[in-house]
C-alpha positions in Angstrom: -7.4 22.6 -1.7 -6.2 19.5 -3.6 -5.5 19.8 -7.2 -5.1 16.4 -9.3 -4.1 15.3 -13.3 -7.0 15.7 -15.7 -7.9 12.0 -15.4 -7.8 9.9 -11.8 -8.5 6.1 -12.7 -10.9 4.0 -10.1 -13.4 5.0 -7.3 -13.2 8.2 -6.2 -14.8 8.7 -2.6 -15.2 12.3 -1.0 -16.4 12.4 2.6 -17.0 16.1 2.0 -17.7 18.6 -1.1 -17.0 18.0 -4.3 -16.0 20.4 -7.3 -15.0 19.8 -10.4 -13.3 22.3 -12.5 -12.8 22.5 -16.3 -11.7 19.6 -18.2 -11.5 16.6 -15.1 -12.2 13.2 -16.2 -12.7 10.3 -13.7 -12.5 7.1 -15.2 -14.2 4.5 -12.6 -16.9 5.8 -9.9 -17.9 9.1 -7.5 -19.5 8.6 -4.2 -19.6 12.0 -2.8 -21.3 12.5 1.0 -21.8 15.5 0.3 -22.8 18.6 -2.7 -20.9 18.3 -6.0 -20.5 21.5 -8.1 -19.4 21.1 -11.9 -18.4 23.3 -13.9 -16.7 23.2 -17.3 -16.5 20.3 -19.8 -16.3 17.0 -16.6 -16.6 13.2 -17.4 -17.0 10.8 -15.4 -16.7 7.0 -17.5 -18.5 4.3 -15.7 -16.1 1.6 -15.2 -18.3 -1.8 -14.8 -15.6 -3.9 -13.3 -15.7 -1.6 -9.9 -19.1 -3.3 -9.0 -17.9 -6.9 -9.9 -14.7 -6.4 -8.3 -14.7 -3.5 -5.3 -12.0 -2.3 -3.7 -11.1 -3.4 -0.1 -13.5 -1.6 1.9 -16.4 -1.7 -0.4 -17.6 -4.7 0.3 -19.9 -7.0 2.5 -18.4 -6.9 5.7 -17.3 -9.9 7.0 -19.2 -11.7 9.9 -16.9 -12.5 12.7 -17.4 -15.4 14.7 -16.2 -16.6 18.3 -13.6 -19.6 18.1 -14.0 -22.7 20.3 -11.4 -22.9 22.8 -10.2 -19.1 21.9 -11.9 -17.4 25.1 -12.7 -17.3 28.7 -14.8 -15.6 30.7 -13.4 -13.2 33.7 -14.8 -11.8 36.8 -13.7 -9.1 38.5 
């Protein structure tokens, strides 16, 4: 079990369950994958500038495209 500061600043992801206990504030986002249990006096302050701005990862993915000249084709 992980235990953090009262506040954590930014996007908070969790591939699994999440729980909050008591007093935690989150200033930024959640994505949880999974349940989220709360219990006490939680926050969680939308930060706006998360969805204008993402963090690497967040984002589009980036189409990738063959290069001219960059490959060949070989037969076994």
């Amino acid at each position: 079990m992980d235990t953090y500061p009262n506040e954590v600043r930014g996007l908070v992801h969790v591939t699994g369950t999440l729980t909050m206990q008591q007093t935690a504030r989150v200033r930024g986002a959640v994505i949880c994958e999974s349940a989220v249990t709360c219990g006490g006096t939680n926050q969680i302050v939308h930060n706006p500038d998360l969805y204008e701005n993402p963090p690497e990862g967040y984002v589009e993915p980036v189409v990738m495209r063959i290069s001219p000249g960059s490959w060949c084709q070989v037969v076994d």
